[in-house]
N, C-alpha and C positions, 0 to 999 in steps of 0.2 A: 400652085404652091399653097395660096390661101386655103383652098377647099382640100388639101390634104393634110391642113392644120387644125382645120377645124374638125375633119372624120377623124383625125387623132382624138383629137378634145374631147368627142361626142363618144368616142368609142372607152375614152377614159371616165367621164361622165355614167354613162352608162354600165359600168364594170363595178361604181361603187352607190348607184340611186337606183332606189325602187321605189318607186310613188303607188299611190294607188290605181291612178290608169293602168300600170301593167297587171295588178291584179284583174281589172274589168276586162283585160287583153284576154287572160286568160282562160277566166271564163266564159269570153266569147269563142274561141278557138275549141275550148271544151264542149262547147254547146253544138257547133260544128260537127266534132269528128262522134260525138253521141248519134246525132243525125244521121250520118254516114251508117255507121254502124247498124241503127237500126233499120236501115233502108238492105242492106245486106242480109241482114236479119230476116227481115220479112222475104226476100231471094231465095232462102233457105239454107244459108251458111250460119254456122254455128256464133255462138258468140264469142269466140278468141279470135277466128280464125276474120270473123264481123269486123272486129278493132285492127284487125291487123291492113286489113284491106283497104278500109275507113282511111289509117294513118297513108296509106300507099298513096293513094288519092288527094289527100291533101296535101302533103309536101312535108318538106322540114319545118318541124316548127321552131326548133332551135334557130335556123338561121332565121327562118321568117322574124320569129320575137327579136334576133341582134338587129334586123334591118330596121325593123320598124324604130327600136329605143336610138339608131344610128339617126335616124331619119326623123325625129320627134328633136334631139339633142342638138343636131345639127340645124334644125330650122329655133333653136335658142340661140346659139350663139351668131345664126343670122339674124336673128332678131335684133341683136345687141350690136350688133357692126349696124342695123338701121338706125337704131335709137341711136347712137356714137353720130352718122352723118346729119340725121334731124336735129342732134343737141349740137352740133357744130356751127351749125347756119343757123341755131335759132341766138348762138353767142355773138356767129359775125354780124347779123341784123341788129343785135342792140349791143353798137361797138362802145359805147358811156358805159352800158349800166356793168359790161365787162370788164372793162379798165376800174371803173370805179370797187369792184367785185376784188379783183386782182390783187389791185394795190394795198383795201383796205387786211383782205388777206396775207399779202406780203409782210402789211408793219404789224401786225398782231404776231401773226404765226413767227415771222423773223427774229422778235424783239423778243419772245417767248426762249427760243432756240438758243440765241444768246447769253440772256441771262442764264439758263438753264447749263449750257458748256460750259462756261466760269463757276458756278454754284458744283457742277460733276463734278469738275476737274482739281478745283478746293478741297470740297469737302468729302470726295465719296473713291473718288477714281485711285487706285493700288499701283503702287509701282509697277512696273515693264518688267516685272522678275518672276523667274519659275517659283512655279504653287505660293503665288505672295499669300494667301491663307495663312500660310504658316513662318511668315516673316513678320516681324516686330519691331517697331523703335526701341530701344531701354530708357527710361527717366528712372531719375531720381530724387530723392524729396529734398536730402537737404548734402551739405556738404558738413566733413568734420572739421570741428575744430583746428582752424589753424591753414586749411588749406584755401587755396584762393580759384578764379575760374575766369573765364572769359567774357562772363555778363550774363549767360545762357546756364546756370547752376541745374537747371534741373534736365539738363541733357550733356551737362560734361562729366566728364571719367579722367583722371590720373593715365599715365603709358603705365605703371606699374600695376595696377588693379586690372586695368584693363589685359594685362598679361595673363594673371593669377588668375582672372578670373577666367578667361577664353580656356584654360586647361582643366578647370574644376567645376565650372558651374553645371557640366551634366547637359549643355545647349550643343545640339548639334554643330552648329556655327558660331560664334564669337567675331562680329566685322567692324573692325576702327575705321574711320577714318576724320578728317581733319581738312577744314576749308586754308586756302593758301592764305588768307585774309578778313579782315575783317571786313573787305568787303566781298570775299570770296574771289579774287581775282590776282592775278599776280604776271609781273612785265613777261613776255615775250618776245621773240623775233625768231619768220621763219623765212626774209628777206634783207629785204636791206634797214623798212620801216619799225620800230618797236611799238609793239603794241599792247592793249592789255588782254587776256585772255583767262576764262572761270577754271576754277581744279582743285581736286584736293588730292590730298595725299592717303592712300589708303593702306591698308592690311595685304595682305599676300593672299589673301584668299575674300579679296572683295568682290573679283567677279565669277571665281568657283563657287562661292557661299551663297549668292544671291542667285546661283544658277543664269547668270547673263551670259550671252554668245560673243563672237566674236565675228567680224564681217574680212577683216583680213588678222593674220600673224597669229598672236595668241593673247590670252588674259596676263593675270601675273602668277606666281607663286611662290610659296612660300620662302622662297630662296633671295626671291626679290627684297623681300623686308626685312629678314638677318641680314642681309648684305647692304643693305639701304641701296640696290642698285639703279645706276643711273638710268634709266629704262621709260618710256613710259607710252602708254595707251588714249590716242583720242577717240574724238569720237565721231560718228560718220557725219556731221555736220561741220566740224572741222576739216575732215578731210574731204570734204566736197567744196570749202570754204578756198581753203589753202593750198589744196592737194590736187584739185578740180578730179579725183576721183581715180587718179596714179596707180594703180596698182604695183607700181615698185615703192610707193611712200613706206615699205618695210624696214626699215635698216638707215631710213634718212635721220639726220639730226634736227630736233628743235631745241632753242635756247632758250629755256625759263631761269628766270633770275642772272642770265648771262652764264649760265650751266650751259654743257651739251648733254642733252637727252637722246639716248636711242630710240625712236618709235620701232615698237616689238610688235604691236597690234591697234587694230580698228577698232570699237565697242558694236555689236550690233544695234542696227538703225531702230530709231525710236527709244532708243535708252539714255538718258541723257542727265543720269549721277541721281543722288538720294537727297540735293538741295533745293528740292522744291521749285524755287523762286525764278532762280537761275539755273540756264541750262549749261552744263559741264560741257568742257573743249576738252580739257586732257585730265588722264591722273598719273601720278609716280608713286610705288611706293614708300613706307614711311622712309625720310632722310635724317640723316645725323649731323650732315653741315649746320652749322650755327645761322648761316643765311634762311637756314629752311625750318627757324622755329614754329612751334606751332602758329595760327592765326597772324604769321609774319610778325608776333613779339621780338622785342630786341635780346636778343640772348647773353647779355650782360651780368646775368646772376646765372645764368644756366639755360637748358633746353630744357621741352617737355622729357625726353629721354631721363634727365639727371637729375628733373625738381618732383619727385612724388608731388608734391605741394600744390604741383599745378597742374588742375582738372582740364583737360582741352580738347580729349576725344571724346567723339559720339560715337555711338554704337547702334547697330544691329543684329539681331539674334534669328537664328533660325532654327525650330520648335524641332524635337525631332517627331519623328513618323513614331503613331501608335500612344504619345504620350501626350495629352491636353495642354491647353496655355497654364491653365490655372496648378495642374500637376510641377511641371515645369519654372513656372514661377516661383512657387512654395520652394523648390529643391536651390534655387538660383542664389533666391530670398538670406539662406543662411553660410551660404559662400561670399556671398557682397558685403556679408556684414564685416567676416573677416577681412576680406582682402583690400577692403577701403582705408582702412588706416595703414595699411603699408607704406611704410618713410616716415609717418606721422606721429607725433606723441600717442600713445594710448588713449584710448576713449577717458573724456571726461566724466566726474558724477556730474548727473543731472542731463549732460550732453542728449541732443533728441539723436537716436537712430538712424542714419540714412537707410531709406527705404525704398525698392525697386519697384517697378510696374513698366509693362507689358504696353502698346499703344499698337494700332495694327499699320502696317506697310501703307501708308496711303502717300500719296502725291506728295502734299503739304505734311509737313509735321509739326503738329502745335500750334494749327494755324489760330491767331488770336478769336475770341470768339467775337470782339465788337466786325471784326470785316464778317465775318460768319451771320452777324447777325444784318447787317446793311444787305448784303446778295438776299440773304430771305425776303428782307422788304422788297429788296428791286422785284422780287420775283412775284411777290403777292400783287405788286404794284403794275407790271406786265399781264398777271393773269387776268386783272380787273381792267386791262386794257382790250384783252383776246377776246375777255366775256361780250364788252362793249361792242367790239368786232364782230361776235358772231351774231350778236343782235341787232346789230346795225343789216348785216348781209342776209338775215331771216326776213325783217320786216322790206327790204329792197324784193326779194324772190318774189314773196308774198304779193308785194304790191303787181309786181311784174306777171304772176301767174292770176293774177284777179282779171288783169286783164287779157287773158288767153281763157274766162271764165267760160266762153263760147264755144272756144275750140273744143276744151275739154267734150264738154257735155255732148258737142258733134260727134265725139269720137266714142262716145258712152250709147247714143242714140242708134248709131249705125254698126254696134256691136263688140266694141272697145270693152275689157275686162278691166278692174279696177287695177289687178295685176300689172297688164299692160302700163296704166298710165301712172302707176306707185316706179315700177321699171324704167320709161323714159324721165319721171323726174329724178329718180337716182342717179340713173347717165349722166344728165345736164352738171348735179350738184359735182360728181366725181370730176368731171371733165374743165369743171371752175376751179376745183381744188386740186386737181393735180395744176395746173397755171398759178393760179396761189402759192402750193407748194415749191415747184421751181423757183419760184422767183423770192419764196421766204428764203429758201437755202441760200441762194446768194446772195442776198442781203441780212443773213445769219454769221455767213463770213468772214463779212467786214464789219458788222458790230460786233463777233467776238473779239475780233484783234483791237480793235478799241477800248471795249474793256477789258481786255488784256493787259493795256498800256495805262488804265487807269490804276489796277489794281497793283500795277508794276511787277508784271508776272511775263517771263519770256515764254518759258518753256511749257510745252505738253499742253493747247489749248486748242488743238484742236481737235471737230466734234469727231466721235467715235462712237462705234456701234449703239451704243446705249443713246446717245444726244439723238441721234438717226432713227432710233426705235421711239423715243417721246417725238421726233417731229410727225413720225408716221401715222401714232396713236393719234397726236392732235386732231392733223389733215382725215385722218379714219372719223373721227368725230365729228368733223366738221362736215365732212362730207354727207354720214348721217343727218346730222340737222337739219342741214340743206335741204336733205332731200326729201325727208319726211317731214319736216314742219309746214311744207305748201300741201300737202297729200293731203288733210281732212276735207281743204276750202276746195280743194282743185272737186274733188270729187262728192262733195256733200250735197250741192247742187242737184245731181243727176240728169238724165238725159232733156229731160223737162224744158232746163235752161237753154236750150237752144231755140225753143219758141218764145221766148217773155222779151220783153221788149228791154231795151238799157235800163229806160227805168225802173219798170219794176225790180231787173236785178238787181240794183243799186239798195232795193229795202233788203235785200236779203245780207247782207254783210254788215249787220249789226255785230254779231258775234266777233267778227275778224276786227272789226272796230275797237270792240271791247279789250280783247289781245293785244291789238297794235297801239292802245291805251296804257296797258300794261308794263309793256317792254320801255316804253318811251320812258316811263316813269322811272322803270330800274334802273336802266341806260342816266338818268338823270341822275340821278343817287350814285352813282357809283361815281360818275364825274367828280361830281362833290365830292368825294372823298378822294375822290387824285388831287383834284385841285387845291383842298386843303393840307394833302399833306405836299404838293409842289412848293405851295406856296411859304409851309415851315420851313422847309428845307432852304429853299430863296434865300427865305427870311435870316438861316444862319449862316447861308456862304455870306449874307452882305455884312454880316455883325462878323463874321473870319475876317473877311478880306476888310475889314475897318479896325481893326486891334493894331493900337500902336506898338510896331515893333520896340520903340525905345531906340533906336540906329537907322543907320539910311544903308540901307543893303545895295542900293540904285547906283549902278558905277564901279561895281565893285565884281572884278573877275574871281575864280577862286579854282584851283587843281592840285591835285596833289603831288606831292615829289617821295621818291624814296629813290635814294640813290644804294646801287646794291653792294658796294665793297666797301662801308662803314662798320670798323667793327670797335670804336671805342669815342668815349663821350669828346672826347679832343679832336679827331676827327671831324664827328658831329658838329659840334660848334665851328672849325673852321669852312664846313663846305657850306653850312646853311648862312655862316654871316656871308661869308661870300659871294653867295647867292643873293641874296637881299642887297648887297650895295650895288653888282651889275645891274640885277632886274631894275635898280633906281635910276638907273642911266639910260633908259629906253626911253624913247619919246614919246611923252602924253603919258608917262607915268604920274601921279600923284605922292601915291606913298607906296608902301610894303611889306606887309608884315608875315609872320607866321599863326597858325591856329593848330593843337594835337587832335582838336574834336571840332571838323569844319561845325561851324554858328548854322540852325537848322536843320542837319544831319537828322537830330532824335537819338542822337550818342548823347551819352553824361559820364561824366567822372564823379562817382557820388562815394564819399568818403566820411568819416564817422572820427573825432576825438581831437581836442583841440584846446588849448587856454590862451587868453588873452593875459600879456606880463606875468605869464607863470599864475594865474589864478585860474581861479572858474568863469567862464563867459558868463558872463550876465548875472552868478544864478545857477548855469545850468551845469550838469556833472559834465566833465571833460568828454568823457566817452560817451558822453549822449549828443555834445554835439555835431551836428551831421549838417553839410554843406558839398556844394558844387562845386566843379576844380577844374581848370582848364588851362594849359601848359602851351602859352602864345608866344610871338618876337616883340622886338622894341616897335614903337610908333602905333602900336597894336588898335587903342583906341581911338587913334584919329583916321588910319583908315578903313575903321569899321563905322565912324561915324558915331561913337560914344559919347556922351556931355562928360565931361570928368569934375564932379561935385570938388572935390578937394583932393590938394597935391597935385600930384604930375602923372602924366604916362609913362609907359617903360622906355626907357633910351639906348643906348649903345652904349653905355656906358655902365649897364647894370651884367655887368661880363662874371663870366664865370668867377674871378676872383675879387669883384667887389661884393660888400656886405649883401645877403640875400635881403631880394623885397618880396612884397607880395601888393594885391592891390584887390580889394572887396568894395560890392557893390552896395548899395543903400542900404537892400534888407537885410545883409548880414553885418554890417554896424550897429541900425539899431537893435537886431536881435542878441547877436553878441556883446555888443561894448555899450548899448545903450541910448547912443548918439551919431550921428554921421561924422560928428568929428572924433576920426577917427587914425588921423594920421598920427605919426609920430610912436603909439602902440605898436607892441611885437605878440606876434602869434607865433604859437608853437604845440607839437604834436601831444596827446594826450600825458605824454608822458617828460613832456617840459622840453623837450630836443628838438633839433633844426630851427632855429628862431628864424625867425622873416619877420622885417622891418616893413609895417604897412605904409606907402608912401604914394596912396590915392584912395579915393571913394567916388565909385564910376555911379552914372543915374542906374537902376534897374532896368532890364532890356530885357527880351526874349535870346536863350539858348538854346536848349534842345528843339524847338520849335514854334508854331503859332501861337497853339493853346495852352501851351504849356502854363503852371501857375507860377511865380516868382517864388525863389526860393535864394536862403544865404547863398554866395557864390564867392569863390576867391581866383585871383589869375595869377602865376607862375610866370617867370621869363626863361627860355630852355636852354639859355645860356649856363643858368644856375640849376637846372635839373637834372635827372640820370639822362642814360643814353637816348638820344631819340633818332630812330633810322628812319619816319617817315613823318613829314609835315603838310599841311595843306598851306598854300600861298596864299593871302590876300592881298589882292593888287588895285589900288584907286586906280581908276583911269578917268581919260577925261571923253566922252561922248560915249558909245555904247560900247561895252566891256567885250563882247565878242570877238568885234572886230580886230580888237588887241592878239586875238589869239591867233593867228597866223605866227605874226611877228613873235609872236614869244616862243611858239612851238622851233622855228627857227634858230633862237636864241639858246632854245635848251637842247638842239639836237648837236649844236655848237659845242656843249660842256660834255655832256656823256650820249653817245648815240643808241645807247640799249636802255636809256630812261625815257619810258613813254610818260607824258601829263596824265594822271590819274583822273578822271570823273573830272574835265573841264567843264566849267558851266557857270553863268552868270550866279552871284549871291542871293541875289533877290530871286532866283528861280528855286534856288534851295529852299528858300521860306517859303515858295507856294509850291514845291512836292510835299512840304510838310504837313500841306492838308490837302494834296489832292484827291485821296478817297474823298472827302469832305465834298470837294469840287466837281467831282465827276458823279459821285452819287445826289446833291441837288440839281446838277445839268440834267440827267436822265430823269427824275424823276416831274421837272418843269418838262421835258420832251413829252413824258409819256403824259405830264395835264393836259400838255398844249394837243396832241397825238388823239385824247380821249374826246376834247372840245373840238376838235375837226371831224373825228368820227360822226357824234351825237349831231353837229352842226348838219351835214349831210345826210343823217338819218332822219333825220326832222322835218330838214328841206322837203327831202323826195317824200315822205312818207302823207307829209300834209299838200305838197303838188297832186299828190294819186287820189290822196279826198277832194281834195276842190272839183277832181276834172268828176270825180264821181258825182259832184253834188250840183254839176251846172245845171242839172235840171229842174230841182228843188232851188237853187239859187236865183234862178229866171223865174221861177214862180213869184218868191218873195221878192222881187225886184218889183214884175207884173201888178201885183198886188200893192204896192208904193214903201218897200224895205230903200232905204235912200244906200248909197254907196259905203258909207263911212260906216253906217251900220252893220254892212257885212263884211267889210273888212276888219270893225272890232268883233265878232262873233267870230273871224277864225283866229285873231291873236287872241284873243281870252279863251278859246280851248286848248292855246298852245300855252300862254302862261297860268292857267289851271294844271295843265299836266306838270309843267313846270314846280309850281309850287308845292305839290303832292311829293314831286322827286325829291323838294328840298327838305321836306319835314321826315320823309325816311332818311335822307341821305346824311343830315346834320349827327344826329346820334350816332351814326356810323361812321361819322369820321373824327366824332370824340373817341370813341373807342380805339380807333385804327392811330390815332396820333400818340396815345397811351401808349401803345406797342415799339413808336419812335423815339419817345419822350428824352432817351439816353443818347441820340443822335443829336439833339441841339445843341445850340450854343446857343444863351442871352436873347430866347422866344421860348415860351412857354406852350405847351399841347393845347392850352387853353386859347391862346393866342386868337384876340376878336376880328382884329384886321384881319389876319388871314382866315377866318370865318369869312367875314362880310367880301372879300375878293372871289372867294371858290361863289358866294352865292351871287354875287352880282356881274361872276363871268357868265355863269349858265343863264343867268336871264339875261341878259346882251345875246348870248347865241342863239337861247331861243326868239327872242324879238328877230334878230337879221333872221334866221333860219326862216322865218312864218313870213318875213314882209315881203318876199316874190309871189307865194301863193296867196296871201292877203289880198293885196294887188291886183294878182288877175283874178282873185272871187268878186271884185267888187267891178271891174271892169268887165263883166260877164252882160253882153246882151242880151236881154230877155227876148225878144222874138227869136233870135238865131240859136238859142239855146232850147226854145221850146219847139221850135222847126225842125232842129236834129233832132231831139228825142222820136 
């Protein structure tokens, strides 16, 4: 079977290579059948009849030329099956220098792979949709006057615009759609348990428009969304979830929102919705129930159906055929203008334009640029980790084919082509790095999903063709390097070297010295600048995670509730006070309160115009001042752990029909009123209405998250506010907050059994999501110091091990001649920390430069930062000291008689 794969090969081979042996074939065969011929000739036969007879006598030459290139091809590719079993056994004999080979290949190439799938899948990879080329986000620049949006302005749309415009703008496709949530999520139940599951609500033509398939039933259509019908489509991850892959899951019912849904169809596999972040379970077309307002808003003033006013869908456009973006856009441009103030007042003078633009289909949309810029660094930060790695695995070869310096030259002497041994050492490097390779991939794997979970991205991460084609390029490279980097020394030598004694070879690798000088240097420099910027990085997770919150988050459980058949603010206020006095009655409860923007999230309520006692704040024009707002329960700040400067907290008794309060913290007293006393004062809206009686002044704390800056802030009791259909609970407990959650999930399956707890999760875990990019990008980037000082460490070891054993001959001399121990032993540290300090004097300026590039990633450390200067430089001298003091060691422990005996 083998030797008919190879006469395959050889015969394929030879159908598309002509070298120039077959030319010399040629005219040797030619030279031949002239012979012939003329020997004929001289017989007395003419000369046609000469050649004809000539050829008769020889044979085919056509076959003869196929066998011979069959026969020439075929003894290559056995060649290569020899060089394969030579470079196998010459890996099992040096089972260290393989593993060590393997592994340092695995964390290089792995770590590279990794970053590089998170960075595709961000920033470059296109939706799962037919000809995504010609699919688009829509944005917009600003909103008109008057109209409001969900936080996201420059990706929401109006339902009525988005109508008008789907019929006018000249775009092949027109596709809304709208997350259930503000956290994209919304209850379900497709058993007995509820649960929360990702969706949105789309257009009628969101998976015809995007050209998406379907795996069972069908997509939706346009009928679905005049009709708002109750219908809807998951996706093959749910129904492999839920469904374990049913093929009657057609026609079954799920319950969102405590609705029944039809499931009509499956979404085909790998398709998994246009949210980026999160991967979509189901969608339904748009709804008109009031439970099913946009982003789950309370529909108390109206739906997105009824309020032009409120911008809420997103959009995608698809280009048609034959007509450019920029064509398309231009045409688009003067239909948006119009059909955006539809429901609205007339455009304003002076009012700016909203204006459209075109974003192309990718994964992510909008994704912010500071995480765009962090994955860059990781990645620069990885490449100068692979570099390290491959120079670490060059100078290992090297040292290792120095010492096969004999062989070589054996193999040169007795007839070996240079050919030959450039060919066995490309073997050996391939046959490392496909073992590298494997073992990168699946340790590529599991550091994608890792950082996966840093970047807090579920969906679509893993590698695909593209990730698969860079790990290949890499291992292609690497392989090269390999291979070719020992090929001048292997062969420079020449046959010669097989008669010179050790020692004299040992004068001959000045040059390879000089090289192996070189790399060590760069290899040190480059550390340096990992280790400097590891060590910024350290430096501001330890100044994050030291910022006083201003509150004790410690003890404190937090999940959401949204109970689904509230449809007025009397309601609201009865089931949420309700709730809060049960929950108070659990054991090992402390306190209870409510939150509308869980503390940490990275939500804000940020609002604009206000006077203190009907005047101007401070000074400042009403309508300029702009403040924080968050709509909480009674007891709010005691169990959030608040100091309360002056007055009181909210109580139960601040009920819908007593006088409204309000309660502001430090800095918007003194910004506002002046002074922190500040109670007894009433605030009200720019335009002198809703007065709130301020009847506290809490210390400043953190709310939207870590780093946030302080800012005025005021809190609400939602006794006294509009309608609120979902609340986050904070609950004091006493020992660790988790453990309460059993017992509560019990509690609440007791009240409503279709109300799942939203995003359960300790407080204090919420303040460290809030900067765990922050936390996972200094983690990797100390991995990949500490990653580059273990390489370097082992490069160094091995590299000055391979000179000592070289130099015990020259060593026993100077010993002979009266060099005392300690002598030689500082003569190989001071070559090591001479190369050392060369690395530091390139490496510093290069990691002032490289920290310049981070400088917008710190926190409270500067790019300049000395200490972590003086850290990166007196880690590399510590490593180079341990690295050198076992070859030190045995330089100086070198017997001079038995060193000058072997020789």
């Amino acid at each position: 079977m083998m030797d008919r794969a190879l006469v395959f090969l050889a015969r394929l081979k030879a159908l598309f290579l002509r070298s120039s042996d077959d030319a010399a074939f040629d005219n040797e065969v030619e030279a031949h059948l002239e012979m012939l011929a003329e020997r004929y000739q001289s017989q007395g036969m003419d000369a046609a009849e000469a050649k004809r007879a000539a050829r008769r006598q020889f044979g085919n030459v056509t076959l003869l030329t196929q066998k011979r290139k069959e026969a020439r091809t075929t003894m290559f590719f056995s060649n290569v099956a020899r060089d394969l079993r030579y470079g196998v056994r010459q890996l099992v004999k040096t089972p260290v220098f393989t593993l060590v080979c393997v592994l340092t290949l695995a964390l290089g190439v792995g770590a590279n792979t990794a970053v590089f799938s998170v960075m595709h899948a961000v920033l470059t990879k296109m939706l799962p949709v037919h000809d995504a080329s010609r699919v688009v986000y829509v944005h917009t620049s600003d909103l008109p006057d008057g109209a409001h949006n969900t936080g996201d302005f420059n990706t929401s749309f109006s339902y009525a615009a988005y109508r008008e415009f789907r019929e006018h703008s000249g775009l092949q496709e027109v596709i809304g759609y709208i997350p259930m949530s503000s956290s994209g999520k919304a209850p379900v139940r497709v058993g007995v348990l509820p649960e929360e599951a990702a969706g949105d609500m789309v257009s009628g033509n969101y998976f015809s428009g995007l050209g998406v398939g379907v795996e069972q039933g069908r997509g939706f259509v346009q009928k679905d969304e005049d009709d708002h019908a109750a219908v809807t489509v998951i996706s093959e991850n749910f129904w492999t979830s839920h469904y374990a892959h049913s093929p009657d899951v057609i026609g079954k019912t799920l319950l969102i929102k405590s609705h029944p849904f039809t499931i009509v169809g499956v979404a085909a596999k790998g398709f998994e919705g246009t949210e980026g972040r999160i991967p979509l379970d189901f969608w339904i077309p748009l709804q008109s129930d009031p439970e099913f307002n946009a982003w789950g808003n309370p529909a108390v003033d109206g739906t997105y159906l009824t309020l032009p006013t409120f911008w809420c869908i997103r959009l995608l456009a698809r280009i048609p055929d034959g007509v450019t973006q920029e064509q398309a856009l231009a045409k688009a441009q003067g239909i948006f203008q119009q059909v955006a103030y539809l429901g609205i007042a007339q455009k304003r003078a002076g009012e700016r334009v909203p204006q459209l633009s075109f974003f192309p289909a990718k994964q992510f949309d909008g994704q912010d640029e500071s995480f765009a810029r962090s994955l860059k660094t990781l990645m620069a930060m990885v490449g100068l980790v692979l570099l390290i790695a491959m120079c670490n695995i060059v100078m290992l070869l090297m040292a290792r084919n120095a010492n096969r310096q004999r062989e070589f030259s054996i193999r040169l002497a007795i007839g070996a082509g240079r050919k030959e041994i450039a060919r066995q050492l490309l073997t050996e490097s391939f046959l490392l790095v496909t073992l590298g390779g494997v073992t990168a991939w699946i340790f590529a794997l599991g550091a994608t999903r890792a950082l996966g979970a840093w970047a807090q991205i579920d969906s679509n991460l893993q590698p695909d063709s593209v990730v698969l084609w860079f790990t290949l390029c890499v291992l292609m490279l690497s392989a090269l390097v390999f291979g070719l980097a020992p090929l001048r020394a292997a062969i420079s030598s020449g046959p010669e070297m097989a008669l010179r004694s050790s020692a004299t070879a040992s004068q001959v690798t000045t040059r390879n010295v000089r090289t192996g000088n070189i790399v060590i240097v760069m290899q040190v420099a480059m550390c340096v600048v990992l280790l400097v910027g590891a060590a910024l990085l350290m430096g501001t997770l330890r100044n994050l995670m030291n910022i006083p919150l201003g509150q004790k988050p410690e003890g404190v459980l937090v999940f959401g509730v949204r109970p689904q058949h509230i449809q007025s603010k009397e309601e609201s206020i009865a089931f949420f006070g309700n709730l809060q006095q049960r929950l108070r009655t659990i054991p090992g409860v402390e306190a209870v309160s409510f939150a509308a923007n869980r503390p940490g999230s990275g939500w804000s309520s940020n609002n604009g115009g206000l006077r203190v006692d009907g005047h101007k704040p401070n000074g400042v024009e009403p309508k300029e001042a702009y403040y924080r707002h968050n709509t909480v329960g009674s007891d709010y700040f005691r169990t959030m752990g608040v100091p309360v400067l002056q007055g009181r907290d909210f109580s139960d008794a601040d009920s819908a029909t007593a006088p409204p309060t309000v309660i502001v913290n430090e800095t918007f007293a003194k910004k506002y009123l002046g002074t922190v006393n500040a109670v007894g004062h009433v605030l009200s809206n720019s335009k002198g209405l809703r007065p709130r009686l301020i009847v506290g002044v809490v210390k400043d704390h953190k709310y939207t998250g870590i780093t946030e800056e302080t800012r005025p802030m005021h809190w609400t009791v939602f006794m006294q506010e509009d309608l609120e259909n979902q609340l986050n609970v904070e609950m004091r407990v006493q020992g660790d907050p988790m453990a309460m959650l059993p017992t509560v999930r019990r509690f609440m399956h007791e009240i409503d059994p279709d109300m799942p707890l939203l995003e359960p999760m300790a407080q204090s875990e919420v303040f460290r999501l809030s900067i765990s990019q922050q936390i996972m990008f200094a983690r990797l980037a100390g991995c990949f110091g500490v990653l580059a000082v273990v390489l370097i460490s082992t490069g160094l070891y091995g590299t000055l091990s391979y000179r000592v054993n070289r130099r015990n001959a020259e060593i026993g001399v100077r010993m002979a001649l009266g060099a005392q121990r300690r002598q030689i032993v500082w003569m190989v540290l001071r070559g090591s920390l001479l190369l050392t300090a060369v690395g530091v004097v390139i490496g510093v300026p290069a990691a002032i430069a490289a920290s310049k590039g981070i400088e917008s990633s710190l926190y409270g450390v500067k790019a300049l930062d000395v200490v972590s200067y003086l850290f990166a430089i007196a880690g590399v001298t510590i490593v180079a000291l341990a690295a050198s003091g076992l070859p030190a060691g045995r330089a100086g422990s070198v017997d001079p008689s038995t060193a000058l005996r072997a020789d």
